[in-house]
C-alpha positions in Angstrom: 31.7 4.8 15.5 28.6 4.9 17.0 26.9 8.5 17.8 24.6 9.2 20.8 21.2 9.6 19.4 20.8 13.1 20.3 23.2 13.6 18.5 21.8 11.5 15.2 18.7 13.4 15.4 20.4 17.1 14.9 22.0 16.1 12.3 18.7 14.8 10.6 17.1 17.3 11.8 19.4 20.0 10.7 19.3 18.0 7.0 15.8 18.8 6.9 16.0 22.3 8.0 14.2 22.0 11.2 11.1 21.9 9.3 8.1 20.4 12.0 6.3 18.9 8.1 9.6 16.6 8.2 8.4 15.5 10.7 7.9 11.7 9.2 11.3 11.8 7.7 13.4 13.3 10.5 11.5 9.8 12.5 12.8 7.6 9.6 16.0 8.8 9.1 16.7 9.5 13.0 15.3 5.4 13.4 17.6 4.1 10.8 21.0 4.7 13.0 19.2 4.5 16.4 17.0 1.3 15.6 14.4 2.2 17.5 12.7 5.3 19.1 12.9 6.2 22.7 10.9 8.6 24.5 13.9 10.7 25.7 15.1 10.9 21.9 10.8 11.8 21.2 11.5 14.7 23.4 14.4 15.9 21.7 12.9 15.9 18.4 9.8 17.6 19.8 11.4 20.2 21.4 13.4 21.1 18.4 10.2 21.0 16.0 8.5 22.9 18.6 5.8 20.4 18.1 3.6 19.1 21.5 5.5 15.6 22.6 1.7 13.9 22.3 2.2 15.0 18.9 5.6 13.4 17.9 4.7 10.4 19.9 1.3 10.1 17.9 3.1 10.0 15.0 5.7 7.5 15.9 3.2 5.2 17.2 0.7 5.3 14.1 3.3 4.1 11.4 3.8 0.6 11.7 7.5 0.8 10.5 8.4 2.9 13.4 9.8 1.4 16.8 9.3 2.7 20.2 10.5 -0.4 22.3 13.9 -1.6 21.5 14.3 -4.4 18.3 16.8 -6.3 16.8 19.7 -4.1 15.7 18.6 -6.8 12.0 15.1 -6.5 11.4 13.5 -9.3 9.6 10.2 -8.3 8.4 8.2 -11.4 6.0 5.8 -10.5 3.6 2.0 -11.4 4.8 0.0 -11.4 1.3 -2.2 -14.6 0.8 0.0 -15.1 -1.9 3.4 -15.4 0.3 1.3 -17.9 2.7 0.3 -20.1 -0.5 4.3 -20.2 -1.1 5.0 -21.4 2.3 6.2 -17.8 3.8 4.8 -19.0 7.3 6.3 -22.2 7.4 9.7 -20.6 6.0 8.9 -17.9 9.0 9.1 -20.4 11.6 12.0 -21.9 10.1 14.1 -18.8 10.8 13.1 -18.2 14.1 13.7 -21.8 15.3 17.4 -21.4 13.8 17.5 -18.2 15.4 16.2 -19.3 18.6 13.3 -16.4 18.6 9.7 -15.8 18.8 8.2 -13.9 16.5 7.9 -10.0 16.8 10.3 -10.5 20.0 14.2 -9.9 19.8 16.7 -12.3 20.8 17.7 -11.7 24.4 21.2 -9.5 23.2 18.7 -7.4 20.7 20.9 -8.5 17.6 18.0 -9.3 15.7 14.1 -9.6 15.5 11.5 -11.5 13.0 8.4 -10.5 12.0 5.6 -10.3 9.6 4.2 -7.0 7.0 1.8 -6.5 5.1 2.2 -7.2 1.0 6.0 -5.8 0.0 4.5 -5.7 -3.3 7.1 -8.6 -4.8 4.1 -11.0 -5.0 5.2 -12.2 -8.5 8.8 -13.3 -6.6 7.9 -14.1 -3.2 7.4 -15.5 -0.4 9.8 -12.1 0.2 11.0 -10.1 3.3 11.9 -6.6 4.2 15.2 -6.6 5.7 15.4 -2.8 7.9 12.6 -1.4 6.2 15.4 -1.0 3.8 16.5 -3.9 1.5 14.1 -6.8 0.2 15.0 -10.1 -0.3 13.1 -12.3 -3.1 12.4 -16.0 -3.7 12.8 -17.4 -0.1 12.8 -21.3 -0.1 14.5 -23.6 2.8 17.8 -23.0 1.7 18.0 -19.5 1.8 16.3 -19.2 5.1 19.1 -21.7 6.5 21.8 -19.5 4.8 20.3 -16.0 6.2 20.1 -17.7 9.6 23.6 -18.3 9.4 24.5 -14.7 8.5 22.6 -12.7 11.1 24.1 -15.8 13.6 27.6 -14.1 12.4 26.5 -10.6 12.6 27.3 -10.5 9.4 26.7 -6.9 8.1 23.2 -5.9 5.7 25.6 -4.9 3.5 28.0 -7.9 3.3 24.9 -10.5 2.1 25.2 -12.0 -1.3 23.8 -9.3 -4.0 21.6 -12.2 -5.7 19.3 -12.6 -2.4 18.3 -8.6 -3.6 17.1 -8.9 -6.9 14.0 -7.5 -8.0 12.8 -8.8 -11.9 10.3 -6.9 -13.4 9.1 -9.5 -15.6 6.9 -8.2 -18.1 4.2 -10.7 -20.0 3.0 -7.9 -22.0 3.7 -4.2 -23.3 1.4 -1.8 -24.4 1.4 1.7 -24.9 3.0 2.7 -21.2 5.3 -0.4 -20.5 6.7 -0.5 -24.2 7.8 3.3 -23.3 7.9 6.7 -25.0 9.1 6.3 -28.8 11.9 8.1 -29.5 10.3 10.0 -31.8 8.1 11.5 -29.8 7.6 15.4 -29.1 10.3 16.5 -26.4 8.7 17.6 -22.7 9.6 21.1 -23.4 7.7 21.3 -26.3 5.0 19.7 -24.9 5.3 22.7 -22.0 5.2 25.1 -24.8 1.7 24.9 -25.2 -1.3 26.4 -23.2 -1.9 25.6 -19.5 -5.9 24.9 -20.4 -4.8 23.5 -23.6 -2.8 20.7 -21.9 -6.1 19.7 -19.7 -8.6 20.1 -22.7 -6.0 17.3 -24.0 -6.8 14.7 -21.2 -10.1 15.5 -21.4 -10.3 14.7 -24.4 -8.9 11.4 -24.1 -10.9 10.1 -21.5 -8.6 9.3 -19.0 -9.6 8.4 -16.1 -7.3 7.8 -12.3 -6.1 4.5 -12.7 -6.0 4.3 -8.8 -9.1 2.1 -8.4 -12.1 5.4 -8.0 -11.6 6.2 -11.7 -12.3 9.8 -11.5 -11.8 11.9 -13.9 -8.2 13.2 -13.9 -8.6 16.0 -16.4 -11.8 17.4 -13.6 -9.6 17.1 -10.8 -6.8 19.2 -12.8 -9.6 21.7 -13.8 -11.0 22.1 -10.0 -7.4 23.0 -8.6 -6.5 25.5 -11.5 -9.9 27.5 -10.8 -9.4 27.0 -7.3 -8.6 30.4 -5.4 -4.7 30.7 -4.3 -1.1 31.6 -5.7 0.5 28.4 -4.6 0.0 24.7 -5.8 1.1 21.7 -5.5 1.3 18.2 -7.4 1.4 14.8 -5.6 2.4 11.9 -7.4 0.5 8.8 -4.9 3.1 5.8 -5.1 1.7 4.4 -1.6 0.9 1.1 -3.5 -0.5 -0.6 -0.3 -3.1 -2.7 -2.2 -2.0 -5.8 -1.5 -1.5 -7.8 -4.7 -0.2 -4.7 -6.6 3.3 -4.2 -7.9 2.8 -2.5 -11.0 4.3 1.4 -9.4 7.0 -0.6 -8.4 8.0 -1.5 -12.3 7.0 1.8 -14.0 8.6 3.5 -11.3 12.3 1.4 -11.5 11.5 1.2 -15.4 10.0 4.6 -16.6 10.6 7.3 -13.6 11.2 9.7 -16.5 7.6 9.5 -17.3 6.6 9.3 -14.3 7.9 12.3 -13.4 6.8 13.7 -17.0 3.1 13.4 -16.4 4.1 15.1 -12.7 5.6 18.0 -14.8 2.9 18.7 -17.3 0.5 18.3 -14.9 2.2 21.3 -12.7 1.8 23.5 -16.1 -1.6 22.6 -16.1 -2.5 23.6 -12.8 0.0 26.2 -12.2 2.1 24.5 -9.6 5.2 25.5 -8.2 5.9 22.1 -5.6 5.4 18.4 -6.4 5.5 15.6 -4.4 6.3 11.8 -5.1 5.2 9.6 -2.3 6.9 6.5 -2.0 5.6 3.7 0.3 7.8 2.7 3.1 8.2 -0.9 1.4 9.9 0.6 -1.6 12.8 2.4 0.2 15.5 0.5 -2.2 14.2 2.6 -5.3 14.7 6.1 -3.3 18.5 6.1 -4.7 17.3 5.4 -8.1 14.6 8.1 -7.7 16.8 10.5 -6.3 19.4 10.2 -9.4 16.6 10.7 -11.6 15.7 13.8 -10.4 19.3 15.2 -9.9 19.4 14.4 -13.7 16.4 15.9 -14.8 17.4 19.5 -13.0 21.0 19.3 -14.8 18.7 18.6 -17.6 17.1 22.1 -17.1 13.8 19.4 -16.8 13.6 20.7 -13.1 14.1 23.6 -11.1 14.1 27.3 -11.7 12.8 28.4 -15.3 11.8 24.8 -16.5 12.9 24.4 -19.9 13.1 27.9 -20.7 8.7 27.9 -20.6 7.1 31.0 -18.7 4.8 29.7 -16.2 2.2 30.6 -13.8 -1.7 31.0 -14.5 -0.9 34.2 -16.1 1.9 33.4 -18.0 4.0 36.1 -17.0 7.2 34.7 -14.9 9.4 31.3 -15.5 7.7 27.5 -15.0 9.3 27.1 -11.7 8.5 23.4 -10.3 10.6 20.8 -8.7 9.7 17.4 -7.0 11.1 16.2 -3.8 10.5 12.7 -2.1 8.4 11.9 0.5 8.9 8.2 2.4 6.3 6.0 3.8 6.5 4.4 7.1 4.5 1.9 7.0 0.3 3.1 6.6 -2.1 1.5 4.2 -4.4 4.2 5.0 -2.1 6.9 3.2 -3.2 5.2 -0.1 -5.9 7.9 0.6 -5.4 11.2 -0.7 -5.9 13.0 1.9 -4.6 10.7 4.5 -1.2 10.8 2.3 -1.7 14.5 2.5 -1.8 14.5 6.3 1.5 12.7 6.3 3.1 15.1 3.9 2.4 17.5 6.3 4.7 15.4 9.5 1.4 14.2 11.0 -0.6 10.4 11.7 -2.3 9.7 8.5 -6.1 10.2 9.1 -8.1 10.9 6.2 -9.1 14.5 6.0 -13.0 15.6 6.6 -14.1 16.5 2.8 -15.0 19.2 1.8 -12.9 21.0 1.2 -11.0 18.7 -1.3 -7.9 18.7 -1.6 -7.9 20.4 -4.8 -9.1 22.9 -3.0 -7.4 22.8 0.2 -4.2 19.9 0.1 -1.0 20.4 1.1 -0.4 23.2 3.5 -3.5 24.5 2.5 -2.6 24.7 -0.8 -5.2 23.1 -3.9 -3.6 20.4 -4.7 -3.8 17.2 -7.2 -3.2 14.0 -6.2 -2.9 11.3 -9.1 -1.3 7.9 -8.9 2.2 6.8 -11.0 0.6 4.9 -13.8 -1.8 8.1 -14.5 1.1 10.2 -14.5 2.7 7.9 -17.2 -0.2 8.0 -18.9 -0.7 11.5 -18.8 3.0 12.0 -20.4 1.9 9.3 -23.4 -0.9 11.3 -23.9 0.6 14.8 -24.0 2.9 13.1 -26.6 0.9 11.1 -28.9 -2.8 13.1 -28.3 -6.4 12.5 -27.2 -7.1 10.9 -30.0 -4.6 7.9 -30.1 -5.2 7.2 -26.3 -9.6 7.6 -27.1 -8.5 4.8 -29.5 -7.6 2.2 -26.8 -10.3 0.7 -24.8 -13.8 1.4 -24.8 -16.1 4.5 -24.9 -16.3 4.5 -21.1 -13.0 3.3 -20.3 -10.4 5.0 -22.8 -6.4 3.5 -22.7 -5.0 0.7 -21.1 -4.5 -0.7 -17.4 -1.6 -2.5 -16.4 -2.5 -5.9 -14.5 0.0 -7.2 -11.4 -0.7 -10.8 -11.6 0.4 -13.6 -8.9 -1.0 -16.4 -7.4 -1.9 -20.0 -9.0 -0.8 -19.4 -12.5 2.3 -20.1 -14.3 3.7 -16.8 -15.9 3.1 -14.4 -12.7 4.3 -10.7 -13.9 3.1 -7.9 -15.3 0.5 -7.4 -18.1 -0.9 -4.8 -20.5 -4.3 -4.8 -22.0 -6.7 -1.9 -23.5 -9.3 -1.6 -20.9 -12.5 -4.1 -21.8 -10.3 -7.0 -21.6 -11.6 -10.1 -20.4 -10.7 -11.4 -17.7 -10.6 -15.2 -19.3 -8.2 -13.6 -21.5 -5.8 -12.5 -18.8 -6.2 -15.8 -17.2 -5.2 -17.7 -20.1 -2.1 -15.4 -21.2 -1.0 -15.8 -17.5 -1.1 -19.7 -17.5 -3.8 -20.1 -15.1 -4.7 -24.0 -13.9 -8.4 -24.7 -12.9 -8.8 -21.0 -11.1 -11.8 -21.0 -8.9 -11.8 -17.1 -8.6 -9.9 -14.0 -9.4 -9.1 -11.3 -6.5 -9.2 -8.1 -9.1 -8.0 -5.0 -7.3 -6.6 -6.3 -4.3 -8.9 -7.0 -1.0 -10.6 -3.6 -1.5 -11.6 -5.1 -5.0 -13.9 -7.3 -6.2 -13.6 -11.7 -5.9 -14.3 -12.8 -9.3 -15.8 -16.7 -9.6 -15.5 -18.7 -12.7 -18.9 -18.3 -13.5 -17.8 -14.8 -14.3 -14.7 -14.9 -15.9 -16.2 -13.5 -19.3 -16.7 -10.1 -17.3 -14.7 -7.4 -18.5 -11.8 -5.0 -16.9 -13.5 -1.9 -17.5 -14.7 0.9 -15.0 -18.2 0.0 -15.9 -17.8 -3.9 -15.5 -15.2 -5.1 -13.2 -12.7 -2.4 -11.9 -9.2 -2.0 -11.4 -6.7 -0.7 -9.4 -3.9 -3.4 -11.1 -4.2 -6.3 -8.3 -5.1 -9.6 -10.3 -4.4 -12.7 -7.8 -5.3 -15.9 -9.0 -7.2 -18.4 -7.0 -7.5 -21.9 -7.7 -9.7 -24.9 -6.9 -7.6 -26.1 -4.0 -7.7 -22.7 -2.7 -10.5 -22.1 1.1 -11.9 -19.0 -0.2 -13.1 -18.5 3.3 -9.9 -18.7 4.8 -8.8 -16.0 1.9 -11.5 -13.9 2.9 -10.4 -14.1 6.8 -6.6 -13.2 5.9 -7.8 -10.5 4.3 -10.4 -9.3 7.1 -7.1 -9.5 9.6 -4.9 -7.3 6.9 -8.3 -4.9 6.8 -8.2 -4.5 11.0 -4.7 -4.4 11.6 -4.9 -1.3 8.7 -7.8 0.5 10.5 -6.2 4.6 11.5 -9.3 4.2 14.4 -10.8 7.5 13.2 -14.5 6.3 13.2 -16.3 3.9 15.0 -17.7 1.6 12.8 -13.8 0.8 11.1 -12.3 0.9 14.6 -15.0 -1.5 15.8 -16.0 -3.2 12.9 -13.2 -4.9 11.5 -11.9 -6.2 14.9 -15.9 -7.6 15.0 -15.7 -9.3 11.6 -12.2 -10.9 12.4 -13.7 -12.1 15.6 -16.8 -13.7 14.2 -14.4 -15.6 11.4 -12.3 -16.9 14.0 -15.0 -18.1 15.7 -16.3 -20.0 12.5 -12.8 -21.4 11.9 -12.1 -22.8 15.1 -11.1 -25.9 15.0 -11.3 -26.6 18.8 -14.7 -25.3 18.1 -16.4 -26.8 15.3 -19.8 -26.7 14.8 -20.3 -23.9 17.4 -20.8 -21.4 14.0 -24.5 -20.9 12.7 -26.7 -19.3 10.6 -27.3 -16.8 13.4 -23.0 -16.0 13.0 -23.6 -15.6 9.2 -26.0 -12.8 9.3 -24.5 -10.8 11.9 -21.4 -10.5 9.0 -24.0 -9.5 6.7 -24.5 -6.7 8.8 -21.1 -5.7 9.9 -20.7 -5.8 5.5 -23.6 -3.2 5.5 -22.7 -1.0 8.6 -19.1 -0.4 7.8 -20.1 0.0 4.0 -22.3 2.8 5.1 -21.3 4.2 8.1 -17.2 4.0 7.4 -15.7 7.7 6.7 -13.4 6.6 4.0 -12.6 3.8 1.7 -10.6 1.7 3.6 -13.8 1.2 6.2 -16.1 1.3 3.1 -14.3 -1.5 1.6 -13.1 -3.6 4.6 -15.5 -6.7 4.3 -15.5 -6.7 0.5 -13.9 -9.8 0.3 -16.6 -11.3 3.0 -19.2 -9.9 0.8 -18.0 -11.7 -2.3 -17.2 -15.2 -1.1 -20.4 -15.2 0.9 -22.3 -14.3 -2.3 -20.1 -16.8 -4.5 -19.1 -19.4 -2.1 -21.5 -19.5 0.5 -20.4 -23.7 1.0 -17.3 -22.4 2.9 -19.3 -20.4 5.3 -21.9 -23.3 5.3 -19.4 -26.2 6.4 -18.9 -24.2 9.4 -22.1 -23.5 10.8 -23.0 -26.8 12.1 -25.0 -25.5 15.0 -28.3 -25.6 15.2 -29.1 -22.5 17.6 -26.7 -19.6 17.9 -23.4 -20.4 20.6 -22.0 -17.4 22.1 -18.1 -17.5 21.5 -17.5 -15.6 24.8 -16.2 -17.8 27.1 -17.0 -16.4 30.7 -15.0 -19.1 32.4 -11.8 -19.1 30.6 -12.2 -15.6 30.7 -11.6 -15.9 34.9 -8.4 -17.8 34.8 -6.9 -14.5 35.5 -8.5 -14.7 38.7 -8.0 -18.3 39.0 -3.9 -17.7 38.8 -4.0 -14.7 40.7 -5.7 -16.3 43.9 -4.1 -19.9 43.3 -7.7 -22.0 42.8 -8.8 -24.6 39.9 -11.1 -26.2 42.1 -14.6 -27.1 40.6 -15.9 -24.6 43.0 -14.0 -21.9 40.6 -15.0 -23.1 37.4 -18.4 -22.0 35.5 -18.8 -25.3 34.4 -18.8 -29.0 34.9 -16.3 -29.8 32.3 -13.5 -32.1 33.1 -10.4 -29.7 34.8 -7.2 -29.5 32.6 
């Protein structure tokens, strides 16, 4: 029986207590029955939050995964990575939408379904792959299963109903080390590890060296020391699983594999710091582990792991009442900007995710005000191996500067695509040979925001003081157009953009623009030398002038291939003086339609007519 959605979004809303922070999940969960998200069912939810409508509607129209114009009831979303194109994903796109007789991003004309692209689902070692509702995922597309899936959604055949192979995910693991091989089982229990000293349990992972394996590599044990000095009763601990990097699936095994540490590391770091509220977010793409997650926590709090009084250790900075600390689960919507802390903050907190103004950090000002730390899953897992096995174990691994090990997503052109474990100061030859590589031309470490790796360099290390990592390792090989890489990833960078500042908002739409005007094929030879520095200098402005990382790093990839394989750029820049790619003629056919002329007398040029 289908409700009215007024009448979906009280229940949702009374679900999540009327609470305007919700605000995020009351959208998700309200979407998920109505489809999509009208402006009379906008004003119902704001006038129930007692929020401003401009307010709800801001938010609902900054996450991509949110719908305010009507969609397929079936929402067929393909993954966009450059390593879902190299498998055929467009081609197998267009498929589906000639069987289903649709254009992409437009629903069929009884709004039974829609087809679309995403960004990276993070299932780049199984793809091409799609996101089915912003719910299910489907793995390991080819012709076949296209022809079989437009026969299903044809029938109307229910989500549910599809066969149960199309949904798995392997987490196929190369190689283990110290996190993916697990905690030993004869390894000190949490509650002994709470047992000891809030500033003890920090001195530990400072001790050790470790260091945010979320691409900055910043101290964590710092952070943790900055938010339990900071001023305040209340804290808070967020565990960042907004893996948006394209190129990175590495949260997505440790958290379907090892949630227990996960949340382990979240746990000790709330003694640390004194934290009463933790937080895990989980990107929008990786809604089919929220059951999983949700289980795991219900256990843990049975477990006396959670909850009031955690296992029996008194908590607070001064030690005088119970360790109280739960975790609760925050969904995505669809925002590569929330990978930033304090853009994921802002969303917390029911609102558009637009990095914060710093300072004050968030450790000392995060999440309703409250200091806050913000790590990311696989330094929570570390954290719990280290609080386990001690500074001195983890020291061991890796180098001086770069202490432990890093877990490497790698897809692309190489045989074994998966997951893989080294002690930071690994080469990156060696990861390339392990993984089966064929004649690569260059290695994409750390996703677009990271660094393009040529041959010539392939003895460099994985280290924070060589080449670092935030787990992204896509292999590139010699048949590969590094500058149509580089323009893929420029697109993902300006579709990405939150608009705050100027010179992302701007920027990135100017770099896209300038690389389709070198790649026109219509237009070859109109590119020149003039075209290549004006990127140089978009690269410098938005490096500079950008207020956060996603701006800082947008034309990173353009940086790289220009500096390593300038040829590509070359090829296409076959004119001799600079051609403007504004067209002011095709730019009146407006005015040509609207008053009815294409005589020469309203043409800018002599050109032959159409």
């Amino acid at each position: 029986m289908n409700l009215a959605p007024h009448t979906v979004a009280d229940a949702v809303l009374a679900h999540w207590g009327h609470d305007p922070h919700a605000l995020v999940q009351v959208l998700r969960e309200t979407q998920a029955h109505t489809h999509w998200l009208s402006r009379p069912l906008l004003t119902h939810i704001a006038q129930a939050l007692h929020l401003p409508l401009a307010h709800v509607e801001g938010v609902a129209t900054f996450y991509r995964f949110f719908h305010t114009h009507p969609v397929g009831h079936t929402r067929v979303l393909f993954s966009d990575h450059i390593t879902d194109r190299m498998l055929g994903s467009e081609a197998l796109l267009h498929r589906l939408c000639q069987r289903l007789g649709v254009a992409p991003g437009q629903p069929d004309a009884r709004g039974r379904f829609s087809v679309d692209r995403t960004s990276c689902t993070g299932l780049c070692d199984q793809g091409p792959a799609l996101l089915v509702n912003h719910h299910q995922v489907v793995t390991r597309l080819d012709a076949t299963r296209v022809d079989a899936l437009a026969d299903l959604m044809l029938a109307e055949v229910p989500v549910s109903d599809w066969p149960a192979d199309w949904f798995k995910v392997v987490n196929r693991v190369h190689r283990a080390d110290a996190l993916l091989s697990g905690v030993a089982a004869d390894a000190p229990s949490l509650p002994s590890v709470l047992a000891r000293e809030p500033q003890a349990l920090i001195d530990e992972v400072a001790r050790a060296g470790l260091r945010g394996r979320g691409g900055a590599g910043f101290s964590t044990a710092f952070k943790w020391q900055a938010c339990h000095d900071a001023a305040g009763p209340l804290r808070c601990v967020v565990c960042n699983a907004d893996e948006g990097e394209p190129g990175t699936f590495k949260d997505r095994a440790l958290l379907s594999d090892h949630a227990d540490a996960v949340f382990d590391g979240m746990t000790i770091a709330a003694r640390a710091i004194g934290a009463q509220q933790g937080w895990l977010y989980l990107r929008g793409e990786y809604r089919y582990l929220l059951p999983h997650l949700q289980a795991t926590l219900e256990r843990r709090r049975a477990d006396g792991l959670l909850g009031r009084n955690v296992a029996g250790v008194m908590g607070g900075l001064d030690g005088s009442s119970g360790f109280d600390f739960d975790i609760g689960i925050h969904l995505g919507a669809g925002a590569y900007v929330c990978g930033e802390e304090s853009a994921l903050i802002e969303s917390l907190e029911g609102k558009r995710g637009m990095p914060r103004i710093r300072p004050p950090y968030p450790v000392e000002s995060g999440y309703l005000g409250r200091p806050t730390v913000v790590n990311n899953v696989e330094t929570f897992c570390a954290v719990a191996h280290i609080a386990r096995r001690g500074a001195d174990w983890w020291a061991s691994l890796g180098t001086a500067s770069s202490t432990g090990t890093s877990i490497h997503s790698v897809s692309g052109d190489c045989e074994r695509p998966g997951l893989y474990e080294y002690p930071l100061g690994t080469p990156i030859s060696r990861i390339l040979a392990d993984c089966g590589a064929h004649q690569p031309q260059a290695v994409q470490v750390s996703g677009p925001s990271g660094t393009c790796v040529p041959a010539s360099d392939f003895g460099r290390r994985i280290a924070f003081d060589d080449v670092p990592s935030a787990g992204g390792f896509t292999v590139l090989n010699r048949t590969r157009d590094l500058f149509e890489v580089a323009r893929h990833f420029a697109r993902f960078f300006a579709h990405e953009s939150c608009g705050l500042c100027t010179p992302c908002r701007v920027g990135t739409h100017l770099v896209v623009r300038r690389l389709d005007k070198l790649a026109h094929e219509r237009g070859a030879g109109r590119g020149s030398a003039f075209d290549l520095e004006r990127l140089r200098e978009l690269n410098t402005l938005l490096h500079s002038g950008a207020h956060c990382g996603l701006g800082a790093s947008a034309c990173n990839p353009l940086r790289d291939t220009l500096a390593h394989f300038g040829q590509a750029y070359a090829q296409r820049t076959g004119a001799a003086q600079f051609e403007p790619e504004f067209n002011l003629d095709a730019e009146l056919s407006v005015a040509r339609r609207a008053t009815g002329r294409n005589d020469p007398g309203a043409h800018l040029h002599t050109e032959p007519l159409p």
